[in-house]
N, C-alpha and C positions, 0 to 999 in steps of 0.2 A: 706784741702778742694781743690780738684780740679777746674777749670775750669766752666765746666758743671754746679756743685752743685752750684757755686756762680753764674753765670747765673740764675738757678732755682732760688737761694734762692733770687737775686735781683729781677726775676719778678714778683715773689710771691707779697715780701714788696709792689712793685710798683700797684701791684692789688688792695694788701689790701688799700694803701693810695686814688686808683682811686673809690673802694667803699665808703671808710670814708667820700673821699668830695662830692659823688655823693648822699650819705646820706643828707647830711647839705642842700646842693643846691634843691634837692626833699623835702625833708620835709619843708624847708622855702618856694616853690615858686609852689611845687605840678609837677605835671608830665605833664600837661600841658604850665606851667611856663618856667622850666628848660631847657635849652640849651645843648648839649654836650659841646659847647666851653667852656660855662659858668662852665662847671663840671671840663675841662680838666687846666683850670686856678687856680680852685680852688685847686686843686691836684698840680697844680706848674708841667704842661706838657705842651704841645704840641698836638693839635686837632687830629694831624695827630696820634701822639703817642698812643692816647684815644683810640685810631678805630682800632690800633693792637690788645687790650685786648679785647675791647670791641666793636661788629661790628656796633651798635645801640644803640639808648636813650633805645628802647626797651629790649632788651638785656643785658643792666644794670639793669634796674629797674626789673628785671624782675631776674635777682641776690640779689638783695634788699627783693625780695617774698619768693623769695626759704631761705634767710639768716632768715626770720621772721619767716615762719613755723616750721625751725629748730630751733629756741627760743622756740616757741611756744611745738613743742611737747618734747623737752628737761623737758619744765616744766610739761608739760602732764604724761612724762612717768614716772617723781619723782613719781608722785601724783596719780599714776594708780592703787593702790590698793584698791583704797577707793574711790565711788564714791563722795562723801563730799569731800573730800578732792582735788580729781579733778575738781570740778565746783570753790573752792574756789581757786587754780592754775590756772583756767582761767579767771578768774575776776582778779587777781593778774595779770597776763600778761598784761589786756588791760588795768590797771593800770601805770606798770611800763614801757610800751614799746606802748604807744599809735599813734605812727605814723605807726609801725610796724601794730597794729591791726587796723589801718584804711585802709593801705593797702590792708591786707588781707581780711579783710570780707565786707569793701565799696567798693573800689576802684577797685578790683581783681570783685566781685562779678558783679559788672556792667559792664565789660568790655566781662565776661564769652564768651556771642556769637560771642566776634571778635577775641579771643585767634589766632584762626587758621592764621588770618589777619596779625596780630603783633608781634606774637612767632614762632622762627624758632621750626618745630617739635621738635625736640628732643628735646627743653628747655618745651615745652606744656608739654610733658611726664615725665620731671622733675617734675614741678609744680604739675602734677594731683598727681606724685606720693608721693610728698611732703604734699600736701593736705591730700591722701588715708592715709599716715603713722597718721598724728595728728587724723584725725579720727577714724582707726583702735583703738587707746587708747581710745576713746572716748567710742566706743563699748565695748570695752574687759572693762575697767570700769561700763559699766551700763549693765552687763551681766544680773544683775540679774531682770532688768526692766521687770515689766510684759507689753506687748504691746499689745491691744488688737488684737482680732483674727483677725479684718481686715486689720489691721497693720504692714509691715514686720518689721524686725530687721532695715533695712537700714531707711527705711521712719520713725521709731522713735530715729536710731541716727541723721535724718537729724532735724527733730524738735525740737530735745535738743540742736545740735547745733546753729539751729537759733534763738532759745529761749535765751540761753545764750549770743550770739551778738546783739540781741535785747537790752535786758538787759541793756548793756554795753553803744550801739546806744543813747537810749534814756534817760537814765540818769547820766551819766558818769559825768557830769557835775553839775551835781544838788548837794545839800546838803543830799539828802535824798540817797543819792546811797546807802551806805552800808547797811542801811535799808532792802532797793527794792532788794539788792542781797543775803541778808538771805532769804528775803520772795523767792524768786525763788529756791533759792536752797532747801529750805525748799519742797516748793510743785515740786521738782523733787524727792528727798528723800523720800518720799511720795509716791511717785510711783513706789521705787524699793518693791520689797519682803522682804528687811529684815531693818532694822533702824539703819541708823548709823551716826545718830545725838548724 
């Protein structure tokens, strides 16, 4: 291995370990909380070090969005043949990756109209298109949804998708969850043209 490639291959390692502690430190203390120093200590670096990878708290956290939608439509795209099967991969996600999904559809969602403010463009254009990818599945799944006539396609993938993080919002924590996410998936199932419960 030359030179170069151990270069590469060390800044990689040093990325990936500056995400791992930048995970821990955001999900314990929230994005408000969290310090870069705080982050760059936990990684066992240097602040100044941080700021070579990474030029911003935003910037990071903002690797941490883009790292969760790609979880997320990973598990989307298994699950895309079948829309059953897709709502129940996304209940499964905000299960096993719930910091991840509070990002994405609280955290991310309320901050929407300052994007421009906090993200360099070209990470904005990341994100949207990270976003557009998970939901592209989401539609090629519920292709066969009947949406009524006054309804395009996009405005009833946008309602299935907020139906589904509702879902998730509101009872995630209760006993009755697995319940409450048949019943939804049920009455989305219900709405496609063909039954594939």
């Amino acid at each position: 291995m030359g030179t170069s490639e151990r270069r590469e291959r060390e800044a990689q390692q040093r990325r990936q370990a500056i995400l791992a502690a930048a995970r821990e430190v955001f999900w314990e203390r929230g994005f408000q909380g969290a310090t870069i120093p705080e982050i760059a200590r936990s990684a066992e670096l240097a602040t100044g070090t941080l700021y070579l990878y990474f030029p911003s708290k935003e910037a990071l956290y903002l690797e941490l969005l883009i790292e969760g939608y790609e979880l997320l439509l990973a598990r989307l795209t298994v699950a895309a043949a079948r829309a059953s099967v897709m709502v129940d991969a996304f209940f499964d996600f905000a299960r096993e990756h719930p910091q991840y999904f509070e990002i994405i559809f609280l955290v991310l969602q309320k901050e929407r109209a300052r994007w421009e403010e906090r993200f360099e463009p070209a990470q904005v254009e990341r994100l949207l298109a990270a976003e557009a990818a998970c939901q592209r599945v989401v539609a090629e799944a519920l292709q066969h949804l009947a949406p009524s006539r006054s309804t395009s396609r996009q405005a009833t993938v946008d309602a299935v998708w907020a139906m589904l993080a509702g879902v998730v919002f509101y009872f995630r924590n209760k006993a009755d969850f697995p319940e409450v996410a048949r019943a939804a998936r049920n009455l989305l199932l219900e709405a496609t043209s063909h039954d594939e419960r």
